[in-house]
N, C-alpha and C positions, 0 to 999 in steps of 0.2 A: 753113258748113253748107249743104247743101243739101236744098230743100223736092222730095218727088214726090208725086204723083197717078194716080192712075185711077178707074173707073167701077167702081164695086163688084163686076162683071156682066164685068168685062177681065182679062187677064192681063197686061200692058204697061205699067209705069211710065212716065209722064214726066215733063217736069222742070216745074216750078208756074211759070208766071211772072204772077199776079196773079189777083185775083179777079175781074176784071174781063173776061180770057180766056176764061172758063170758061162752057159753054154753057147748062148746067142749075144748079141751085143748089148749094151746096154742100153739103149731105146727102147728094146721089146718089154721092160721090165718098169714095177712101178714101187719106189721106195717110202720106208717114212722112217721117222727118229722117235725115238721113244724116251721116256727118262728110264734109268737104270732098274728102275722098280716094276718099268712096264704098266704105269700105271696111268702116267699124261703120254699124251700123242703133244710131240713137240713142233712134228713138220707133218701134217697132214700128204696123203698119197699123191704123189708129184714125182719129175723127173730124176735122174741122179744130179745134175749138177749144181740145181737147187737146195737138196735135202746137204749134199756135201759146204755148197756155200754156207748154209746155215750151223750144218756141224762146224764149222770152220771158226763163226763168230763166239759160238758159246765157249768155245776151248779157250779162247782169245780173253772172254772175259772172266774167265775163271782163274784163269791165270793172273790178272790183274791187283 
């Protein structure tokens, strides 16, 4: 899967690579989940803790 971002205020995804990158907090920013292929949109543009909950459950069930 892959995580993207932007500035609520941007038009240009890019690709997350930690929270720790990130130069304002994370409110200011809008993410989504992609499949690996970048071809389905799995969590449409929403907050982080939502697209992270949803990351959360598909790991879950893939492990399964």
């Amino acid at each position: 899967m892959v995580l993207q971002y932007k500035l609520k205020k941007e038009k240009r995804w890019k690709k997350y690579s930690g929270k720790d990158k990130l130069k304002l907090s994370v409110s200011k920013y809008d993410f989504r989940l992609l499949n690996e292929s970048k071809t389905k949109i799995l969590v449409d543009k929403t907050n982080y803790e939502k697209v992270m909950k949803r990351f959360r459950q598909i790991e879950f069930f893939k492990r399964r």
